[in-house]
C-alpha positions as CSV (number, residue, x, y, z in Angstrom):
1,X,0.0,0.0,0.0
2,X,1.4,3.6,-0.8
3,X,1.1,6.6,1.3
4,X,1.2,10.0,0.3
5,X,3.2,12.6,2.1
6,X,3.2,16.3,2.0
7,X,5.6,15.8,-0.9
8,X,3.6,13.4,-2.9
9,X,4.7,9.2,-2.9
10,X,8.3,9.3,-2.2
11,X,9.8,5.5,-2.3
12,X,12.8,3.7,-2.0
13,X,13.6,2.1,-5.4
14,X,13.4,-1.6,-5.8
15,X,11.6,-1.8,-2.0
16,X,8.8,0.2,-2.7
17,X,9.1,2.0,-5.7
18,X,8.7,-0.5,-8.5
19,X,7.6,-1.4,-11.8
20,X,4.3,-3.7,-10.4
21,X,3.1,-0.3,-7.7
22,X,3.8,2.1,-10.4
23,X,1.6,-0.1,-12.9
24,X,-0.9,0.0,-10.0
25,X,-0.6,3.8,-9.4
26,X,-1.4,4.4,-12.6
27,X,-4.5,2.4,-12.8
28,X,-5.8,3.8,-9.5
29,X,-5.5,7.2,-11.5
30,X,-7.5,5.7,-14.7
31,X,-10.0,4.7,-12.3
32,X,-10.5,8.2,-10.6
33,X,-10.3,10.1,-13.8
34,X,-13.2,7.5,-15.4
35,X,-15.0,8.2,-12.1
36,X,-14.9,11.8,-12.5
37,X,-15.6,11.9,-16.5
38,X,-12.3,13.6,-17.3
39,X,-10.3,10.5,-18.8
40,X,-11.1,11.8,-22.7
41,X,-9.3,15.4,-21.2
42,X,-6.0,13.3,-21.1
43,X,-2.7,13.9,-18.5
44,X,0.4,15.5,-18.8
45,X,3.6,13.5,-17.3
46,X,7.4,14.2,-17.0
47,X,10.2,13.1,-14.9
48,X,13.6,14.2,-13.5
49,X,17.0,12.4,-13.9
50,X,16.3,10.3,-11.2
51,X,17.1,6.5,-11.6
52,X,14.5,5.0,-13.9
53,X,12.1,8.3,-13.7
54,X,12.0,8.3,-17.3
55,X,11.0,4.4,-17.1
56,X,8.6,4.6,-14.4
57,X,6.8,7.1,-17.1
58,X,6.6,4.7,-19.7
59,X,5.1,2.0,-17.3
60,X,2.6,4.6,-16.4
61,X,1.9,5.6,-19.8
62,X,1.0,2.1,-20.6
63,X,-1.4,1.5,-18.1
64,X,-3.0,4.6,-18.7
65,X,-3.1,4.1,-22.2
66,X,-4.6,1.1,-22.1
67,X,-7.7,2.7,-20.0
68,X,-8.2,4.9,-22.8
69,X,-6.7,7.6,-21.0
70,X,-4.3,10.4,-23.4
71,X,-0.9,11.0,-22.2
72,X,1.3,14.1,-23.0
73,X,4.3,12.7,-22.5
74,X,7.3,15.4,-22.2
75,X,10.3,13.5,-23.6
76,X,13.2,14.8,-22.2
77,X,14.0,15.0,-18.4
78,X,12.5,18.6,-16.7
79,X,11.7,20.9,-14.2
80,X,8.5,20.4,-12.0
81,X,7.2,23.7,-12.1
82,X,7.4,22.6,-16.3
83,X,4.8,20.5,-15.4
84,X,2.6,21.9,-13.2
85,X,2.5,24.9,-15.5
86,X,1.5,23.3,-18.7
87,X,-1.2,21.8,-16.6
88,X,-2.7,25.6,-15.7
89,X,-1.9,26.9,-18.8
90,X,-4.0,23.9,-20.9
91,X,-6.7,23.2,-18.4
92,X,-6.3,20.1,-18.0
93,X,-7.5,17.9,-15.0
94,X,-4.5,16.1,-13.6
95,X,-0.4,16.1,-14.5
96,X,2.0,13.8,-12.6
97,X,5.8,14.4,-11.9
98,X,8.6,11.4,-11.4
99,X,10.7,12.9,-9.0
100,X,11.6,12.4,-5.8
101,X,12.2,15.9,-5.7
102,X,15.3,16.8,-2.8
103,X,15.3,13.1,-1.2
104,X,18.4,10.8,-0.9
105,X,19.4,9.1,-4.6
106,X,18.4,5.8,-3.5
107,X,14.6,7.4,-3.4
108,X,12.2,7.9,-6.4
109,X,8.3,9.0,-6.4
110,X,5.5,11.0,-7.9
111,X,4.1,14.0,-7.3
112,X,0.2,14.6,-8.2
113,X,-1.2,17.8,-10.2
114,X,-4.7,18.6,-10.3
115,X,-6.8,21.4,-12.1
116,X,-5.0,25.0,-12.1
117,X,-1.2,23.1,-12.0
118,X,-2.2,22.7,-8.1
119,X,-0.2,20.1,-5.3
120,X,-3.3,17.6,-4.6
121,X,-4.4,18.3,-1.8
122,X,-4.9,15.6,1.1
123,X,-8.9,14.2,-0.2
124,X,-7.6,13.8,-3.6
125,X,-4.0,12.1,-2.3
126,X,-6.6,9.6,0.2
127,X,-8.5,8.8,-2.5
128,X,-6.1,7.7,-4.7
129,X,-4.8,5.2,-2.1
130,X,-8.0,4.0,-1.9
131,X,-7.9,3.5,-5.8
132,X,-4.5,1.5,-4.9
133,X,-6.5,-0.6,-2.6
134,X,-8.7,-1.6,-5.0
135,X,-7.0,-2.1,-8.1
136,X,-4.1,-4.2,-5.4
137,X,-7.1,-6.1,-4.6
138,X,-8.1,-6.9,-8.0
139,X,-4.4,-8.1,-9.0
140,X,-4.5,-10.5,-6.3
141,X,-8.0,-11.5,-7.3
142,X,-6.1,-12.2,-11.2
143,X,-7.0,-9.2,-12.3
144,X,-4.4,-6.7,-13.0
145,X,-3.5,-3.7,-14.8
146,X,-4.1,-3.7,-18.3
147,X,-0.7,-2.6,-20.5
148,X,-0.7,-1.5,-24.0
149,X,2.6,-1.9,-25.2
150,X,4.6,1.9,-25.1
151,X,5.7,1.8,-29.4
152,X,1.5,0.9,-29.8
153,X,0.4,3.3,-27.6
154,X,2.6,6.1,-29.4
155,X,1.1,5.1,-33.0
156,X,-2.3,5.1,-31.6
157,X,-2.2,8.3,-30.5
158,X,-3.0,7.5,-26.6
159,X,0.8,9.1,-25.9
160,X,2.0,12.3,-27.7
161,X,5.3,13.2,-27.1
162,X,6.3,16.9,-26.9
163,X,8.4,19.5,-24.9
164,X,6.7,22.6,-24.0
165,X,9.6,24.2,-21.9
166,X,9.3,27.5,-24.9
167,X,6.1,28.6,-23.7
168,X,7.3,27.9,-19.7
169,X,10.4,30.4,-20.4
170,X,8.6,33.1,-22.4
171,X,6.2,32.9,-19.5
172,X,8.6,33.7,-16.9
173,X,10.0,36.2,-18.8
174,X,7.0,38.4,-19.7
175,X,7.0,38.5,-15.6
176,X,10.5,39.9,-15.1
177,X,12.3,43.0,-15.7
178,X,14.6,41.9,-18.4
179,X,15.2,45.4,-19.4
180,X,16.8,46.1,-15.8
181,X,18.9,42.8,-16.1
182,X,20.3,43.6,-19.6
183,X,21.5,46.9,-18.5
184,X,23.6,45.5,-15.4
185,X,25.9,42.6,-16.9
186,X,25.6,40.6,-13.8
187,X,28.1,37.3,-13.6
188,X,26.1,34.4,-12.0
189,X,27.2,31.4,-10.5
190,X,25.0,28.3,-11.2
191,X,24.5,24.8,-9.8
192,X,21.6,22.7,-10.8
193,X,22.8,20.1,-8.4
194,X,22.9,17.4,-11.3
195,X,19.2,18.3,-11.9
196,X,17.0,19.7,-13.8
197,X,16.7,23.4,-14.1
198,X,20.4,24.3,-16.2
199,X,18.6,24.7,-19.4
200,X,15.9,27.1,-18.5
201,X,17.9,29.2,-15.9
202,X,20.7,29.3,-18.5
203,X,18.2,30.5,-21.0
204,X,15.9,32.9,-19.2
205,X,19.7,34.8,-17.7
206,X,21.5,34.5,-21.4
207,X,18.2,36.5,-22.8
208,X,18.7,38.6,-19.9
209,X,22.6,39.2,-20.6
210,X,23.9,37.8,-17.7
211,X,27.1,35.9,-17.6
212,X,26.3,32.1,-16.4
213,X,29.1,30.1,-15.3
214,X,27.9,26.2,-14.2
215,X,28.7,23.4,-11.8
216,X,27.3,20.3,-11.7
217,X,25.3,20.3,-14.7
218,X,26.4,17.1,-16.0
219,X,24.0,13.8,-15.7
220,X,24.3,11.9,-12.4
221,X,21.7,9.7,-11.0
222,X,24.1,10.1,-7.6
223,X,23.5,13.8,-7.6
224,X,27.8,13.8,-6.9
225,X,27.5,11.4,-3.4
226,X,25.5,14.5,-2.0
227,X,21.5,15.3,-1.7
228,X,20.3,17.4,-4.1
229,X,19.1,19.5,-1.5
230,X,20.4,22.9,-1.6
231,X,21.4,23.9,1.8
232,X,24.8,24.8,3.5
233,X,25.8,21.8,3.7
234,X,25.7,20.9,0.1
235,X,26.5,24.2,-1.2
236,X,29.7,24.6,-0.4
237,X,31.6,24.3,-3.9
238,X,28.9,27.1,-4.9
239,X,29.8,29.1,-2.2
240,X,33.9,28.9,-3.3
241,X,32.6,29.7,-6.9
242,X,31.4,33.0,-6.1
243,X,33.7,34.1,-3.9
244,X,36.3,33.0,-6.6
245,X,34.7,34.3,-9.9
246,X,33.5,37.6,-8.3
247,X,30.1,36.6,-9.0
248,X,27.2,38.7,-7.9
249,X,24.9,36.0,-6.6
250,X,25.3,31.9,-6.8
251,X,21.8,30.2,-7.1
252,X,21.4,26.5,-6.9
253,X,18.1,24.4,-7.0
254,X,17.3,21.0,-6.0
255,X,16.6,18.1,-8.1
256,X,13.6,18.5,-9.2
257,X,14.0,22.7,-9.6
258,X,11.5,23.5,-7.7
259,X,13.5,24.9,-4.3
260,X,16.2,27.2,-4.4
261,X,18.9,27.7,-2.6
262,X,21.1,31.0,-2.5
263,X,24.6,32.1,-2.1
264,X,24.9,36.0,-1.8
265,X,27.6,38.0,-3.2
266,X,29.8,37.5,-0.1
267,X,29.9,33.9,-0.2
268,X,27.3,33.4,2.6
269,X,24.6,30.7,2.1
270,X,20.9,32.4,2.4
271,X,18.8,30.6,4.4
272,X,15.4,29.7,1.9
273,X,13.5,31.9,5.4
274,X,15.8,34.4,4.2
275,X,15.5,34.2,0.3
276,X,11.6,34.6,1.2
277,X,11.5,37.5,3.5
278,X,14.1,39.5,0.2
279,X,11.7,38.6,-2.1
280,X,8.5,39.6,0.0
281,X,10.3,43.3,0.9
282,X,11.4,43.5,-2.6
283,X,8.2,42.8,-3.8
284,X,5.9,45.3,-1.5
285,X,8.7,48.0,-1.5
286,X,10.4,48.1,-4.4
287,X,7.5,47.0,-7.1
288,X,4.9,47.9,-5.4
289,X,3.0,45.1,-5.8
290,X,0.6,44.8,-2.7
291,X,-0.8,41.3,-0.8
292,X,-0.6,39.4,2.3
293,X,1.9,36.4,2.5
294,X,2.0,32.8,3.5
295,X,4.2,30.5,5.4
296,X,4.0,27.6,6.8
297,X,4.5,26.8,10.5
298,X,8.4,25.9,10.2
299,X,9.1,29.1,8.2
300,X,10.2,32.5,9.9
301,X,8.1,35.2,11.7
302,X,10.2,37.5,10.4
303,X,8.4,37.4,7.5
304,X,5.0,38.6,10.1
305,X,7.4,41.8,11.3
306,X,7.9,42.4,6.9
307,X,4.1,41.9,6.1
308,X,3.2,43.8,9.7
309,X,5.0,46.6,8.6
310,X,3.0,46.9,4.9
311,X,-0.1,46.7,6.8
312,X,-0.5,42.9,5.5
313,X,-1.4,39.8,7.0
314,X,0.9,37.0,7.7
315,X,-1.0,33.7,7.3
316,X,0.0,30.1,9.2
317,X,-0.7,26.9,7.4
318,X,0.6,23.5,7.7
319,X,3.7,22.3,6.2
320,X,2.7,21.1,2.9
321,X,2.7,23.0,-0.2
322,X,-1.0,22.2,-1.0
323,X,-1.8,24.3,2.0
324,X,0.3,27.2,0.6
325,X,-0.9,27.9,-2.2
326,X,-4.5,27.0,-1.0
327,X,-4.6,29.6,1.4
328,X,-2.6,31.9,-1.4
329,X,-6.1,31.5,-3.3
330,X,-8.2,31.9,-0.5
331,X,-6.7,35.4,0.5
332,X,-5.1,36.3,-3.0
333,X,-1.5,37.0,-1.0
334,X,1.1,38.1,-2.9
335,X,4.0,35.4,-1.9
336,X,3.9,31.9,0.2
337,X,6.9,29.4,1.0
338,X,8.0,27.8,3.2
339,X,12.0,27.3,4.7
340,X,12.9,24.3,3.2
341,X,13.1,26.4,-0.2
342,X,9.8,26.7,-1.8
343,X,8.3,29.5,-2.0
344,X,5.5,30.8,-5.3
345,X,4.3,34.5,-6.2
346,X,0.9,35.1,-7.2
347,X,0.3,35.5,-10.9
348,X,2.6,32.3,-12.1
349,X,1.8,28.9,-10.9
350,X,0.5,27.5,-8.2
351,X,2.7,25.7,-6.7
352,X,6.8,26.0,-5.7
353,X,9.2,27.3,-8.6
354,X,12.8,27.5,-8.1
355,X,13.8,28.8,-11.7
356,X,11.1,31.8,-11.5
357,X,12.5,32.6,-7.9
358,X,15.4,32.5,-9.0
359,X,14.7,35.0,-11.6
360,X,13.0,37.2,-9.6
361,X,16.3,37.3,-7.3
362,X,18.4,38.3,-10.2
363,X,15.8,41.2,-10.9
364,X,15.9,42.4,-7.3
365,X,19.7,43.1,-7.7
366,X,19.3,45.0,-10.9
367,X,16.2,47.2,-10.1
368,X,17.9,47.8,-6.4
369,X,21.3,48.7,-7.3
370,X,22.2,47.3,-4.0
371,X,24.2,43.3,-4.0
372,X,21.9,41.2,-2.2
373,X,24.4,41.1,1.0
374,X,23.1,45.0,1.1
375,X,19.9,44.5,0.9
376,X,19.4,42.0,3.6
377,X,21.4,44.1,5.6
378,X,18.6,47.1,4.8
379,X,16.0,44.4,6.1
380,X,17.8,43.3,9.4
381,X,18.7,47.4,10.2
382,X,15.1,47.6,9.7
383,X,13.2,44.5,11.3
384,X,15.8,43.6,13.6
385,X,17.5,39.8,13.7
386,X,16.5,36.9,14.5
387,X,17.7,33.2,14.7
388,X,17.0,29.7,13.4
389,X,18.1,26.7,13.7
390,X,16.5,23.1,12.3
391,X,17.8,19.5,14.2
392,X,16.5,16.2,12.5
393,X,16.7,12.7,14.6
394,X,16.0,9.2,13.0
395,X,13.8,6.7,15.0
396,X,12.5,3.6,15.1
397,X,8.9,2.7,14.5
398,X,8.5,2.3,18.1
399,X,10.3,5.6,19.1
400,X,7.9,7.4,16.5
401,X,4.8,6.0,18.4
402,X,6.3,7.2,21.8
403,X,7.2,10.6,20.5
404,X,3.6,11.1,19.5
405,X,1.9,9.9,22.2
406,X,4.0,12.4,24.4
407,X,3.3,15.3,22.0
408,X,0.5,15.0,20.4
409,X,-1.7,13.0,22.7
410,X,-0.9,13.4,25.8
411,X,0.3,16.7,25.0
412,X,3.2,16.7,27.3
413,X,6.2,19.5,27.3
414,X,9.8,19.8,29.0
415,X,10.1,22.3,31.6
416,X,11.1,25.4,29.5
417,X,12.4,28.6,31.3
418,X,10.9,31.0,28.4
419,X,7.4,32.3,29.3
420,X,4.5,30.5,27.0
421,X,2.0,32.5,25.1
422,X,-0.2,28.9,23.4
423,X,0.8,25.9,22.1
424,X,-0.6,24.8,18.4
425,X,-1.3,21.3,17.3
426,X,-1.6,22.3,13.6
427,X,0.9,20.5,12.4
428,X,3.1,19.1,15.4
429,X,3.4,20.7,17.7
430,X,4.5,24.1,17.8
431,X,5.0,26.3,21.2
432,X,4.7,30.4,20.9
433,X,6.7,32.1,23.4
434,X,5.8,35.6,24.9
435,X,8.7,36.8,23.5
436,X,7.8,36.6,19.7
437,X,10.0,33.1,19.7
438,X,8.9,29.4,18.9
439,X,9.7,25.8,18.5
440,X,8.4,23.3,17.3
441,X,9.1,19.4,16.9
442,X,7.2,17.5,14.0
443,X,7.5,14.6,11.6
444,X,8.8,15.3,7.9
445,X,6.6,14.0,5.5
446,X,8.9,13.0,3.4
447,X,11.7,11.3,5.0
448,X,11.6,9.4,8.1
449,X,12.9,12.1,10.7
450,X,11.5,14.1,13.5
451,X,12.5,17.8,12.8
452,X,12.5,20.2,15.3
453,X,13.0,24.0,14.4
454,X,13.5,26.6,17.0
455,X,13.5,30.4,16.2
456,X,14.6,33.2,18.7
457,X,16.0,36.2,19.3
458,X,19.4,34.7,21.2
459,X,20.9,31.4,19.6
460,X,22.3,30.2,23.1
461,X,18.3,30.7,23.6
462,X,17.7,28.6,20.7
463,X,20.3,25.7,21.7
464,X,18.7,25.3,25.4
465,X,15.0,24.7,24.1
466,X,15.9,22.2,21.7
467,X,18.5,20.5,24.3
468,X,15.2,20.3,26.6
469,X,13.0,18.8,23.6
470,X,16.4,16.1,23.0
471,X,16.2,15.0,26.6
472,X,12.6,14.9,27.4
473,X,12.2,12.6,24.2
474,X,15.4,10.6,24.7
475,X,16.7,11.7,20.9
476,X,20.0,11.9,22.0
C-alpha cells in the first residue's frame, strides 16, 4: 500500500518504488479520472534524472493508455514547475511528476497535479490510495493492470510526445524585468545540483545578458555522493565559486528545480527563510505590488514583522505546499513558501518554482542597485534579527509511536524557562513564546525524521530549548 506525504509518494527504489506499484498507481488514477468523467481530457507527465524516472513514465503511460486515458508525454528529463505549468496553462484535469524531488538518490516518487497546476491536496491524495487498494485487490483476485505496449500506444495516439519548456520560459520572462537585467551585466554562478533546471535558468539569464558560469550540470543519477538538496551543507563548492569568480549571486536548485537555494555575493549561504523575507520586501517595497503572505508553520516570523510593517497579514498553514498555495487563493496573498526552499508568487503557478525565484532574485539586484548582502542588511537594520536553527533525529517505528503519544496526545512538554504564550497542534506541535519566539518538533513528510525548528531572538536561547526537547524525548 502507498502513502502520500506532504511531498507526494516518495519510495525507496526496488523496495517500494517498483515497476508492479507504479503499474498500479497508474491504474488507480485511470480509475478516478473515469469516475470523474475527465479521462477523454488526457494527462500530462514528466520526470527528473532520477534513476528510472523516465522508465517509471513509460510503465505509467502504458497503463493509462490502455484505460483509454491520453498521455502528454514530455520526452526529455525537466523541471517540476514545467509541469505543473502546462497543466494551468491547458486546463487540464490532472499532470504527474517522477521525481523524488530533494530526497536521498536511493529514493524515487511521484508528485500529483490537479486542475489550475495545483499540489493535490490531502482528499484527492486519500482517494487515490484507496484507488490503490482496490486495483491491489483486484491483481490479487487475477485481475491486473491492463498494458498496451509503449511503441502501440505512441502510434495510436493515446501518448504524444512533446516539450513545451518554450512557452514555460517566455512565460517567466513576460513577468521579469529583463530590461533592468540587460543593463547591469551581472556574472552568476549556477548549480543545478545534477538536476534539472540548467537549461531554463541558462536561457531565461543569457536573454537577460547575464554571464552564467555552471557546476554540476552534468547527468548523475548520484547527484555527486551528495543530496540534491540545496542547503549549506551541500553548497559549499557554490559558495567557493562566487567568492572566486566575483560573481554577484550563486543560485542552486534542487533536483527537481523547484526549491532554491542562495549564495549571496559575499559567499554566505541564504537561508530559503531568508530568500523569502528579500523577495516579500522586494516585492511590497520596491515593485509595489501589494498582498498578504504565507508560510508555513516551520518558516520565519520575520516574514509577520515584513508583512506587519505593509499593513499585510501573515497567514499560518501547515507544512505542505498544498496548503500554501490554497490559502494563497483563499486570500489572494502576494508570496507563500515555506524554509525548506519553496516558496510561489501570485500570478505564475500554483505551486513552488525554483527557476522563477530565481529570476525574480536576479531582478531584485538589478532594479535595487544594491548586491543582495546589502539588501538584507537594509532588512535586518530595519526589522531587527533573528535566529534559526533546524535539528533532524532518526527513529524507530516504536520511538515514533512514543514521540507522538508524548506530544501530540498526551500533549506533554519539557520544563522550558521562556514564558509560553499557546501551544498549536496544527501541524506538530508548535509552542509560541511571549517573546515573539517558537519551537516546534514535527514529523517530515517525506523522509523518516522528527524535525525540530527553534527560532529566537538569542541562539544560546535557541540551543537550550531544543537540548530540553532532545532529553525529554530521549533523541540523544
Amino acid at each position: 500500500m502507498i502513502r502520500f506525504g506532504t511531498g507526494g509518494w516518495r519510495a525507496v527504489i526496488g523496495d517500494e518504488f517498483t515497476k508492479a506499484n507504479i503499474q498500479l498507481l497508474a491504474k488507480a488514477l485511470a480509475m478516478k479520472m473515469q469516475d470523474e468523467n475527465v479521462a477523454d481530457q488526457g494527462i500530462c507527465i514528466g520526470y527528473d534524472r532520477r534513476f528510472l524516472s523516465k522508465e517509471a513514465v513509460m510503465w505509467a503511460c502504458e497503463v493509462l493508455a490502455a484505460e483509454g486515458i491520453p498521455c502528454r508525454f514530455v520526452n526529455r528529463s525537466s523541471p517540476t514547475p514545467l509541469i505543473m505549468y502546462y497543466v494551468m496553462a491547458n486546463d487540464l484535469p490532472y499532470g504527474m511528476m517522477v521525481t523524488a524531488s530533494h530526497n536521498p538518490a536511493i529514493y524515487n516518487g511521484f508528485k500529483l497535479f490537479t486542475k489550475g497546476g495545483r499540489d493535490a491536496d490531502e482528499e484527492q491524495t486519500k482517494e487515490i490510495e484507496e484507488y490503490f487498494a482496490a486495483a491491489e485487490e483486484a491483481k490479487e483476485k487475477g485481475n491486473p493492470p491492463s498494458v498496451m505496449p509503449y511503441d502501440q500506444a505512441k502510434s495510436e495516439g493515446l501518448v504524444v510526445e512533446f516539450n513545451p519548456l518554450n512557452d514555460y520560459i517566455d512565460n517567466i520572462l513576460t513577468r521579469i524585468d529583463v530590461k533592468a537585467i540587460r543593463d547591469k551585466g551581472l556574472r552568476i554562478a549556477l548549480d543545478p545540483m545534477y538536476g534539472v533546471s540548467q537549461t531554463s535558468l541558462k536561457t531565461i539569464l543569457s536573454i537577460a545578458r547575464c554571464e552564467v558560469e555552471t557546476i554540476h550540470e552534468r547527468h548523475d543519477t548520484l547527484f555527486g555522493g551528495k543530496l540534491p538538496a540545496p542547503n549549506a551543507v551541500t553548497l559549499r563548492s557554490l559558495q567557493n565559486y562566487v567568492v572566486d569568480r566575483y560573481c554577484d549571486i550563486g543560485i542552486a536548485t534542487d533536483g527537481d528545480a523547484d526549491r532554491i537555494g542562495v549564495i549571496d555575493d559575499t559567499g554566505a549561504f541564504l537561508h530559503p527563510n531568508d530568500i523569502l523575507v528579500l523577495l516579500y520586501y522586494y516585492l511590497r517595497k520596491y515593485k509595489g505590488w501589494t498582498g498578504s503572505c504565507v508560510r508555513n508553520v516551520a518558516t520565519t516570523h520575520m516574514l509577520d514583522r515584513v508583512a506587519e510593517s505593509f499593513g499585510e497579514n501573515c497567514y499560518e498553514v501547515p507544512v505542505g505546499f498544498k496548503y500554501i498555495s490554497a490559502k494563497m487563493q483563499e486570500t489572494n496573498a502576494l508570496i507563500g513558501g515555506e524554509s525548506s526552499g519553496g516558496l510561489t508568487v501570485r500570478g505564475h503557478i500554483n505551486g513552488k518554482d525554483g527557476i522563477y525565484a530565481a529570476a525574480l532574485l536576479v531582478e531584485m539586484i538589478a532594479v535595487t542597485g544594491k548586491r543582495l548582502s546589502e539588501i538584507y542588511r537594509d532588512i535586518r537594520q530595519e526589522y531587527g534579527t533573528i535566529y534559526m536553527e533546524e535539528h533532524d533525529y532518526s527513529f524507530t517505528p516504536e520511538k515514533k509511536a512514543a514521540i507522538y503519544q508524548i506530544l501530540m496526545e498526551d500533549k506533554l512538554l519539557p520544563k522550558l524557562d521562556v514564558p509560553i504564550e499557546k501551544v498549536s497542534y496544527l501541524d506538530g506541535c508548535k509552542v509560541y513564546f511571549r517573546c515573539g519566539g517558537w519551537v516546534i518538533a514535527r514529523f517530515s513528510g517525506t523522509e523518516p525524521l522528527l524535525r525540530i525548528f527553534c527560532e529566537m531572538k538569542n541562539p544560546e536561547d535557541i540551543k537550550e530549548i531544543v537540548g530540553k526537547f532532545e532529553k525529554f524525548l530521549e533523541l540523544s
